[in-house]
N, C-alpha and C positions, 0 to 999 in steps of 0.2 A: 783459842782462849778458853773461858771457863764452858763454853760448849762441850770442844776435842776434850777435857779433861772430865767430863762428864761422862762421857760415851767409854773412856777409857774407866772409869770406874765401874761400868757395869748398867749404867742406863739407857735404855734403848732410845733413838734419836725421834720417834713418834712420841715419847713422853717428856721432849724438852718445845717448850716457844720462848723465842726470843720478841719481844715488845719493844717498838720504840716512838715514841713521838710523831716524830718526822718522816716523812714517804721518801725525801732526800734519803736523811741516815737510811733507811729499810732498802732502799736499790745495795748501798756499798754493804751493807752486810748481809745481802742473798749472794752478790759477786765474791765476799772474802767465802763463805760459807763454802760456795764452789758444788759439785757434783753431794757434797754429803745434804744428806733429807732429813733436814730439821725445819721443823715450822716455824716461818717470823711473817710478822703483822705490825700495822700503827692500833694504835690503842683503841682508836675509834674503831675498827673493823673489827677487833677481837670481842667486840661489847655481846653475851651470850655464849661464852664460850671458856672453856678453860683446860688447864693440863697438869702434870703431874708437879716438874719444875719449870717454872718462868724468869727470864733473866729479862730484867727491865732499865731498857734504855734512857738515861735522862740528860746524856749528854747535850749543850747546845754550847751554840755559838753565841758570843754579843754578852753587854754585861748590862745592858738595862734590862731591866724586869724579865721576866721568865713565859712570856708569851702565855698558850692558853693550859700550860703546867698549873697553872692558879687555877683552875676550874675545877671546883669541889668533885663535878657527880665525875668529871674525868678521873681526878687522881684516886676514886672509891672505885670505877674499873681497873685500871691500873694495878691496885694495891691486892684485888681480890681473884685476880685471875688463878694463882695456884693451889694445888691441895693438898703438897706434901713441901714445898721449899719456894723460897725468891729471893734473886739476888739480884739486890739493885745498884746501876752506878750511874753516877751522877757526884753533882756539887749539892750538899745538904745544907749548908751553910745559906749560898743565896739561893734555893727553893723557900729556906723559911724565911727570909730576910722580906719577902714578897706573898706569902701566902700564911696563913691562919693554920691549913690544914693541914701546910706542911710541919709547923712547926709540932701540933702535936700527934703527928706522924713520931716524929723526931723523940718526943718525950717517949712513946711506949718501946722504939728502937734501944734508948738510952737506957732506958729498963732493965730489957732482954739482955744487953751489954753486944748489940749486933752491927750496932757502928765501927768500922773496919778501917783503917788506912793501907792494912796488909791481910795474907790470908796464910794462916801456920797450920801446915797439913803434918803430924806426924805419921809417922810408917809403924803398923801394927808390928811386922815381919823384924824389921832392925833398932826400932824405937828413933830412927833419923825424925828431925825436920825439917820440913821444905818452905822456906819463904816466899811469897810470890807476892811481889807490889808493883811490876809492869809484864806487858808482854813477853818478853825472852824468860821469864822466870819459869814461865811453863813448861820450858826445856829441861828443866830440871827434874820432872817427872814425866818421863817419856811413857811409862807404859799405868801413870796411873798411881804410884808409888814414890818410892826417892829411886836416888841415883844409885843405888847399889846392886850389885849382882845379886839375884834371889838366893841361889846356893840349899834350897829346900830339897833334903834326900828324898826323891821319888819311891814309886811301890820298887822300881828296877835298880836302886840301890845305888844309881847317879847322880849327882847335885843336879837342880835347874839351875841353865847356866844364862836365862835372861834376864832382864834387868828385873828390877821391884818390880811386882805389878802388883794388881787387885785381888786380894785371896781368892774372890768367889773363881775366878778365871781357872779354866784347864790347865794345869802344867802338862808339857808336851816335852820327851827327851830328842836331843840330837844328837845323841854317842850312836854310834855304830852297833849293831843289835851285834851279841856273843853267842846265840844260839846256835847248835849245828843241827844238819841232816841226818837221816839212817845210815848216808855212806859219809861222815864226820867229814861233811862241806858246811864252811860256815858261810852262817845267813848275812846278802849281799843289801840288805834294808837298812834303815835305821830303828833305834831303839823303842822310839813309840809306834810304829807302824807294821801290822799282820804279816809276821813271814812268807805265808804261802806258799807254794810248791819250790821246789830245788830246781832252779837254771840251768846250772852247771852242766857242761858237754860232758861226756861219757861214751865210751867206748868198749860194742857188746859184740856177739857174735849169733849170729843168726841161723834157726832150723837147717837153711839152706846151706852153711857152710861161711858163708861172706858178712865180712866184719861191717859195721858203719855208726857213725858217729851220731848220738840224741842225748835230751836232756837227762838231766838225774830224774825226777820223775816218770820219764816216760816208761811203762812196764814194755817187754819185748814181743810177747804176743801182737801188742797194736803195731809192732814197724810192719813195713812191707819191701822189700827187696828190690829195688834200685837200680842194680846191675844189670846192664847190657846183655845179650847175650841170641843166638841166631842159630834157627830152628828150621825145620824143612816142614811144610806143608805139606797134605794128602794133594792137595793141586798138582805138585811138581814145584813148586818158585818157595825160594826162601825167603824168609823176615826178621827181621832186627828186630826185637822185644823183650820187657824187662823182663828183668826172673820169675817173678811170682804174679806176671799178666797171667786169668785163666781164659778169658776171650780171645781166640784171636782168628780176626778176619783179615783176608788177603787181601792188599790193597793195590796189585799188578792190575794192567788191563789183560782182557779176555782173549781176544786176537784169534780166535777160531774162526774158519770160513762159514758164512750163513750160505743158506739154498741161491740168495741173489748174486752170490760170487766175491761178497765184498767181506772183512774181518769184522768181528764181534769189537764195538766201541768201549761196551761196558768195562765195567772192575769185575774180577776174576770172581766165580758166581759159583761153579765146580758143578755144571749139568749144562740141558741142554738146552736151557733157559734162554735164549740170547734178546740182543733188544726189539722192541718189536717193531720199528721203523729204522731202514739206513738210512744214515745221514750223510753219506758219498752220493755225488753227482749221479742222476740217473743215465742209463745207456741206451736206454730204450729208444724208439721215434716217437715223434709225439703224437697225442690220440686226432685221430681221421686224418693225419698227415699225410697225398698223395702223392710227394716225392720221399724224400730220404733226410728229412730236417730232425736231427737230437733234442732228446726235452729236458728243458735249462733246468728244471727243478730237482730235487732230491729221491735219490732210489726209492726212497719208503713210501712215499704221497704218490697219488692217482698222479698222471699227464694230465696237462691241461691239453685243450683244443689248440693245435699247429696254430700260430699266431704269425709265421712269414707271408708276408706280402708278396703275391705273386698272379701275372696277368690272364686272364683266361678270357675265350670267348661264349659268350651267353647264347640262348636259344631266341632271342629277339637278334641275333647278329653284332651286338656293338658289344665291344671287349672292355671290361671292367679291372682294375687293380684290387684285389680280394685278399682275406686271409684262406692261405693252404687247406684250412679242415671248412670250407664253408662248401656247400655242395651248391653247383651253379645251377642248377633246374628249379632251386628255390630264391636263390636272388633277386634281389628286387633291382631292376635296374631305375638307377634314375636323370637318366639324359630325357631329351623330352623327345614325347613321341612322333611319328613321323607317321601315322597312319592320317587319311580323310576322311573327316563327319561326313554323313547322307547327303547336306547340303552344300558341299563341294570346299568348305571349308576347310584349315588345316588343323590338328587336333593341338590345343593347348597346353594339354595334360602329358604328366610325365609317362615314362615310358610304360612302369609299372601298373599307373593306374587306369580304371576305367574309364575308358571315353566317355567325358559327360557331353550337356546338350553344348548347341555353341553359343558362344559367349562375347562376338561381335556385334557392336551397336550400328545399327544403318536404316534406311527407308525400308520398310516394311508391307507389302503387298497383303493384303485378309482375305478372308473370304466372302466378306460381303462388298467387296469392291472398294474400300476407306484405304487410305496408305496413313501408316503409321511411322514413329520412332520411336525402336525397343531394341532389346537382344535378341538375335537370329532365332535361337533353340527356343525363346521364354517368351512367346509371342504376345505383347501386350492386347487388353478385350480394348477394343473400338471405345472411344471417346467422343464423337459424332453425336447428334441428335438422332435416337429411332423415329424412321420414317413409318413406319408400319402406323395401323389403324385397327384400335380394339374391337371388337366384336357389337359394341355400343354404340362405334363410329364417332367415338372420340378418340384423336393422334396420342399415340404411346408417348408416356413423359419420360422414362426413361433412356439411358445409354443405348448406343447401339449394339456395343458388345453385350448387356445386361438381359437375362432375358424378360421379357414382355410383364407387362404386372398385371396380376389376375382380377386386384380390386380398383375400377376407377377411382381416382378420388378426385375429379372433375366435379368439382360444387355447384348444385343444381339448387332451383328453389324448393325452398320448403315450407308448412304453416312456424309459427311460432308461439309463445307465451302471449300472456294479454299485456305484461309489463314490459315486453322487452320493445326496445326502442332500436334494435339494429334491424340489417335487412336478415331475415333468418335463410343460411345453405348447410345441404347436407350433402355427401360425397353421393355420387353416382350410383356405386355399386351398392346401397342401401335401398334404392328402388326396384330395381330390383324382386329382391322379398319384404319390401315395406309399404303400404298402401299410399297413395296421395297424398292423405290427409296424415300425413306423419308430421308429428310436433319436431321440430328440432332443437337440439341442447345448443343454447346458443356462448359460444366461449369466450365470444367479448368481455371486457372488463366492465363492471356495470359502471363504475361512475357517476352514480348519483350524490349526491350532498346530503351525508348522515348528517342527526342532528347534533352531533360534536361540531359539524362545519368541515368536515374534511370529507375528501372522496372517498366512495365506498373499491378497494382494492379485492373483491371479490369477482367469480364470474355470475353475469348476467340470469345465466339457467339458476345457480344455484339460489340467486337470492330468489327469482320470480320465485321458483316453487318452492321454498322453506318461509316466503314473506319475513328473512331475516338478512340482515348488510353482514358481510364480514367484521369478524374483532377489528377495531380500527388500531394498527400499529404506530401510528402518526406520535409527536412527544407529546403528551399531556401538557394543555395549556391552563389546565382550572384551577382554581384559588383555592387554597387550604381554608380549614375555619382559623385557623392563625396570620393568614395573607398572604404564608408565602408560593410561590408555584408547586403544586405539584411534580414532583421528576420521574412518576413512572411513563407506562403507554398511556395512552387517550381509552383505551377498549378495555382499562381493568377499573377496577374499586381504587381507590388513591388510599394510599396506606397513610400510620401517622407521620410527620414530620420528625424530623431529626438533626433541624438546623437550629442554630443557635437561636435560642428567644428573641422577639421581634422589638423588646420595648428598649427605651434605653431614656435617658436622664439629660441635663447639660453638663453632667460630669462623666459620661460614656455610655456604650448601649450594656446591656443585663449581657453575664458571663454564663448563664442555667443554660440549657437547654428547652428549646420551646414545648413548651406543656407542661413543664416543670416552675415551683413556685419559685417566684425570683424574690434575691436578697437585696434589702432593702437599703437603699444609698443613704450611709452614715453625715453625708459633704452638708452644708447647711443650703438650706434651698436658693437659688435663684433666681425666684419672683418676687419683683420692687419695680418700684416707679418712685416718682419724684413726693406721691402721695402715698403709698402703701408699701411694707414691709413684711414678708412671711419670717418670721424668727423659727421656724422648724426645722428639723432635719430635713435630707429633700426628700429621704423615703417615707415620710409620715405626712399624713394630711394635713394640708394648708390650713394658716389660723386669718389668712386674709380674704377677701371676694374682688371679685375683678371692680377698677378704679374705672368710675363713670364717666370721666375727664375725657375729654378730646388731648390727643399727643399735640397736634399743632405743629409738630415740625417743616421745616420747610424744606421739599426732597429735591431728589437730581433734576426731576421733570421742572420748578419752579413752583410746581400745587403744593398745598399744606395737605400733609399726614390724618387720613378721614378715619382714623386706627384710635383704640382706647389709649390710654396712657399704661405703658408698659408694655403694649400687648406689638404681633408685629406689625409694620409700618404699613399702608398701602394708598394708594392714587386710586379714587372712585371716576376721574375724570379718562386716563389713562388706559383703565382696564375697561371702558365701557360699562361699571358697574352703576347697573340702577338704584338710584335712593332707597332706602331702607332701614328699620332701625335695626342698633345694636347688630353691624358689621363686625366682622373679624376676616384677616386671611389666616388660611393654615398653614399647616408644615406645608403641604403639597403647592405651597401656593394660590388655591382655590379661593376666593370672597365670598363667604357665607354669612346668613342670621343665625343669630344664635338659637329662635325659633328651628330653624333647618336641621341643624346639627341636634337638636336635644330630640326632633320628632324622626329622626332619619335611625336614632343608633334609640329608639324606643322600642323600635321592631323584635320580634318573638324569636327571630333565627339566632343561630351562636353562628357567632364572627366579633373580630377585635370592632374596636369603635373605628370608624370610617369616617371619611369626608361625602358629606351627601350630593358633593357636585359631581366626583372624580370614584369614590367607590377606594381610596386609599387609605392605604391602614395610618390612623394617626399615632407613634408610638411615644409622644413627647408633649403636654402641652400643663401647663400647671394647671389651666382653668379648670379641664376636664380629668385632673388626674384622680377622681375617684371614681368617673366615668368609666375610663381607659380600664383601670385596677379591677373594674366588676367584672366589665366584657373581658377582659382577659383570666377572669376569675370560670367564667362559662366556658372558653378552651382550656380550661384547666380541669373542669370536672367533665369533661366529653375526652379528655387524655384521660384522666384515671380510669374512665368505662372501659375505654379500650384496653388498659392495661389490665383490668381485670377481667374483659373477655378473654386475652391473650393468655390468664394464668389457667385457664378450663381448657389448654389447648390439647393435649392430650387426651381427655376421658371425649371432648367435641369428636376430636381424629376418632376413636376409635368407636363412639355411635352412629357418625356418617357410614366408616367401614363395612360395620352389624348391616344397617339398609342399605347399602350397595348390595351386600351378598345375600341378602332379603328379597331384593327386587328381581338379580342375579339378571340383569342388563348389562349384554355385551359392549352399549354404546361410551357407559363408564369404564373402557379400560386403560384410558390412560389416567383417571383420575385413581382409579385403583391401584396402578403403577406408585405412582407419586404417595399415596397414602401406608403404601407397602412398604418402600425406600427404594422401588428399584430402579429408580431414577435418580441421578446424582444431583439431586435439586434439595435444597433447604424448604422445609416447609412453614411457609410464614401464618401470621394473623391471618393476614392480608388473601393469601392465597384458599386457607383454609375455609374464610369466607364466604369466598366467591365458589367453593365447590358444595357450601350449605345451599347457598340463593340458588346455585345451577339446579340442585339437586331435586326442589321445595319446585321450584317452576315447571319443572320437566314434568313430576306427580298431579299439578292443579290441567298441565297441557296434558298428558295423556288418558286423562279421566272421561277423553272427549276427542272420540275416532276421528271427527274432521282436521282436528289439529295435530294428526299423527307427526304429518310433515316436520312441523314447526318443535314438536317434541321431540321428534329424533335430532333437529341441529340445533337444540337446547343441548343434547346429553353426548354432543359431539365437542363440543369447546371444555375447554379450563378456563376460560376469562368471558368475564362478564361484567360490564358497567351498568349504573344507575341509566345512562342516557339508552342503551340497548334495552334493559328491562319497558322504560318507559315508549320504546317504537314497540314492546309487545301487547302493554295495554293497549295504547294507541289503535292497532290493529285487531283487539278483541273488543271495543268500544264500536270500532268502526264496522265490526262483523255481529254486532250488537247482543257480544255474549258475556254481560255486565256481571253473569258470577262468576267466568272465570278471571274477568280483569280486576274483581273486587277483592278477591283472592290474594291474586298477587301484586298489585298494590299493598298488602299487608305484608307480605313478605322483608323483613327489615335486612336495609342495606346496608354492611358494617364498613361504608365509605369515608374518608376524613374530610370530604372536600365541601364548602361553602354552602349554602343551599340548601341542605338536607337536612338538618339537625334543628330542631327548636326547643322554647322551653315553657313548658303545660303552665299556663296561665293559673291556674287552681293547686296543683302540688308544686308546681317550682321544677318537678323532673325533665331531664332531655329525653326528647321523644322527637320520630319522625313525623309519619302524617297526622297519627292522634295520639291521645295520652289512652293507653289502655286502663289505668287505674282510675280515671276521671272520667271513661269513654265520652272521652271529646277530641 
């Protein structure tokens, strides 16, 4: 359609789009369109974009209204898409019948005089024109033009014999070109197309005499002679080769006899060159062959080793099937041998090898008179009791095959410790060179009840003489200041906790982490009674006080409820509870005064608020919820200490380092290990701690030669508890050397567990034994 006739006039197919409405229509006219690259689009998709000529589709179907064709800002892209031409089809008539815009679209059309029901193309070339008001009319201009033959005298003085086309267009002749060659052959081209060299065969005669047939072009110097023709070689053999070959090699074989007897394989070579290996059977024997056997291999290659199989008799006597080149004085035979061991036995071993020992299992006679069972040759040592009697005149405890043992260790008595409670033995052969009165190290397990409550898993010697119990590895059973258990060992400091916060609400327990501040429950609280109402959130402080009403209900037991109104329920008769005022039970269960519970969690130590009967953490109860909220306020500020001890842990690590290598004591080497990295251990708070306390204790113990002992299995551990420090005052109180126990009693334990931690009456700070700032 108006496309093809576009393209035929001279516009390139990148500077036409065809537009149309519908995604429908835009499928059938990419399909008519076919393999030719012209751009089409619906109108929506082309918004932004434009081209040289635009053919706008506005065909539809249906004859009520015009769809969204009446849509202003569409038919303002539509209309504006081109920049040099647009040709629109469609029904104009009802576009305006239904839109405003179209109509005066229409008016400035009518203008221009651009409204068409046909399209009159005249022909510059003939002055034709060409009507076109449906598709077949465009047949009428095939190449762009009318139907007439062009007939325009070319530069070659031939009419153009194609149809009208488009001036700008190449004219192109198809008459047969009239030009000729240098030898008046005329040129086999057409008229618009470069003659080029002359085809034509030709018939010349060459240097050599012999005629042959090339193109006109071709000059004769470049042929080369072609012809047949046979020549004698300096060899003696003749060869068939063209005329004007200058190479030429014999391509006969050589067939001379070589030194080995056999003819030359090669191509004819003309010396005495020949190949350097034959390739004919060799004749030879084969190598070390001791009869007369041929070697299956080739004349030119070495002989292999005779490889026939043939029987000989050996220097052992028993005849063997062998290869021909195998020399039998080397042979290994291998039938088994026929000789007899010493011990009358027959030999097991092959014939070849050496007679080993023998290797029959049976009763066995020794020489200390024991019968045994073993291997003949491999005589097992005596398993018997030694009867023999040491020079001590104690019976040998060893084997009877074994020899004799030089050191008794027949345990005799000995003195012992003043602490040790076994019976104390030393081996035999200690007395020996040791006097009577020799202490012995006694290696029982000591066994005593540290005051953790567990057994001491130490030996007996070590603690009598260091007056220290082994680290007790047993699970830590002690309470955190938060309540909950400890999960390290029993024998170190109790690091902080890392369990979930303890407290929790009637609308669930706190989600923080304990020692960390908890958020505060949004839910509205739920404390009430029949008399009282808290209207608060449940995390903000109560606006009511506990209801002085007796509850009165009447329980499972048949007694009336001896509980406040609201508060939980309990039977005084049931639990054996003695009269008293102002009862309560708690979370735990326990029946307390209110007196009890406020004088119980008045105490100076940090721990959450407790039940003063049971010592249980209470983490719920409205009455006491400002209570609960402080003491949990005081583990809250004994976490953040820790946590800012923990942030000095680095420069800490590396001034304990400084006085290790200060001190330059071998017994810290494994703490110096661990302080270095060369142990694959994490270095904690917790740990770094206890190598400060180790470290502080060992300086106050060795300031004082009697407590060497006790200093040296200070500076032998990594772990160290409050309850251990405390069996060392203990035992410097009891040794009545009150400045080194007053010492270390100062020594601060960075423990998290229960007991330890209080809060200075005068400044409010946590402190251990006294407040240094208040010196109390």
């Amino acid at each position: 359609g108006f496309a093809e006739l576009l393209l035929k006039m001279g516009l390139k197919p990148v500077e036409i789009t065809i537009l149309t409405a519908y995604s429908g229509q835009l499928e059938i006219i990419r399909q008519m369109l076919g393999n030719v690259i012209i751009q089409s689009d619906t109108i929506d998709n082309y918004q932004g974009q434009e081209n040289e000529v635009v053919l706008l589709s506005l065909v539809r179907s249906g004859s009520s209204g015009i769809g969204f064709l009446a849509t202003d800002n569409r038919v303002s892209v539509a209309l504006s898409r081109a920049r040099r031409g647009i040709v629109i089809l469609g029904n104009l008539d009802q576009l305006c019948q239904h839109s405003e815009m179209w109509g005066k679209v229409r008016s400035i059309l009518s203008e221009q005089n651009s409204i068409l029901s046909q399209v009159d193309m005249k022909c510059d070339t003939h002055g034709n024109v060409t009507t076109i008001r449906e598709r077949k009319d465009f047949d009428k201009s095939p190449l762009g033009g009318c139907n007439t033959i062009c007939g325009l005298i070319l530069n070659c003085s031939h009419p153009c014999s194609k149809n009208c086309h488009y001036l700008n267009q190449r004219h192109k002749c198809d008459n047969p070109c009239e030009k000729m060659c240098k030898n008046n052959h005329q040129c086999q081209k057409l008229c618009d197309e470069l003659c080029g060299l002359c085809e034509t065969p030709v018939e010349i005669t060459l240097d050599c005499g012999h005629e042959t047939s090339v193109r006109c072009h071709v000059r004769r110097e470049e042929v080369q002679c072609q012809e047949k023709t046979i020549i004698n070689l300096p060899c003696g053999h003749s060869l068939s080769t063209t005329c004007r070959q200058e190479e030429i090699v014999c391509s006969e074989p050589c067939h001379e006899m070589m030194t080995c007897g056999h003819p030359c394989d090669l191509a004819c070579h003309g010396d005495d060159h020949h190949q350097i290996k034959c390739q004919n059977l060799c004749n030879r024997n084969s190598r070390g062959c001791q009869s007369d056997h041929k070697c299956p291999g080739k004349c030119g290659d070495e002989c292999d080793p005779c490889g026939v199989i043939i029987t000989l008799t050996l220097p052992c006597s028993h005849q063997a099937d062998i290869e021909c080149s195998v020399n039998a004085e080397g042979y290994e035979c291998i039938k088994k041998c026929v000789r007899l061991l010493p011990c009358g036995h027959p030999c097991k071993a092959l014939c070849y090898e050496k007679c080993e020992t023998c290797k029959i299992w049976g009763e066995i006679q020794l020489d200390c008179g024991h019968t045994v069972t073993g291997q003949c040759g491999n005589q097992p040592p005596c398993i018997e009791k030694c009867e023999k009697t040491l020079p001590c005149g104690h019976s040998c405890k060893e084997l009877c095959g074994a020899p004799c043992a030089k050191k008794c260790e027949e345990l005799v008595t000995a003195g012992s410790l003043d602490d040790c409670s076994h019976g104390a033995f030393i081996s035999c052969f200690t007395t020996i060179t040791t006097s009577e009165d020799k202490v012995a190290n006694c290696t029982e397990k000591c066994g005593k009840t540290q005051s953790c409550g567990h057994p001491c898993q130490g030996t007996c010697y070590t603690c009598s003489s260091t007056r220290l119990h082994a680290t007790c590895n047993a699970p830590c059973k002690r309470k955190l200041v938060c309540g909950h258990i400890c999960p390290s060992i029993c024998g170190s400091f109790c690091p902080p906790c890392k369990q979930k916060c303890p407290l929790a609400c009637s609308h669930g327990h706190c989600k923080t982490k304990c020692g960390e501040e908890c958020r505060p429950c949004k839910e509205k609280c739920t404390w009430k009674c029949d008399h009282k109402k808290c209207s608060k959130k449940c995390g903000s402080k109560c606006n009511r006080s506990l209801c002085k009403d007796k509850c009165g209900k009447t329980l499972e037991c048949g007694h009336r409820c001896e509980a406040f109104c609201g508060e939980l329920c309990f039977c005084a008769p049931c639990s054996n509870t003695k009269s008293a005022p102002n009862l309560l039970r708690l979370g735990c269960d326990c029946i307390v005064s209110l007196d009890q519970v406020s004088a119980h969690n008045l105490a100076e130590g940090v721990h959450m608020f407790q039940c003063p009967a049971c010592s249980q953490t209470i983490v719920n109860n409205p009455l006491f919820k400002d209570a609960i909220a402080g003491r949990y306020q005081d583990v809250q500020r004994l976490a953040d200490n820790f946590f800012a001890h923990n942030l000095k842990l680095t420069e800490r690590k590396t001034n304990l380092a400084d006085n290790l290598e200060e001190g330059e004591n071998a017994c810290f080497a494994e703490i110096r290990k661990v302080l270095e990295g060369g142990l694959k251990t994490r270095l904690t708070n917790t740990d770094l701690s206890m190598f400060e306390a180790i470290f502080q204790i060992y300086q106050i113990l060795a300031d004082h030669t009697h407590l060497s002992a006790m200093a040296q299995a200070v500076a032998n551990t990594k772990i160290i508890s409050k309850s251990k420090i405390e069996e060392i005052v203990q035992f410097l109180k009891m040794k009545q050397n009150e400045e080194a126990s007053k010492e270390i009693e100062e020594v601060k334990i960075y423990s998290y567990e229960s007991g330890l931690w209080k809060i200075c009456k005068s400044c409010c700070d946590i402190v251990q034994n006294r407040c240094r700032k208040c010196d109390k």
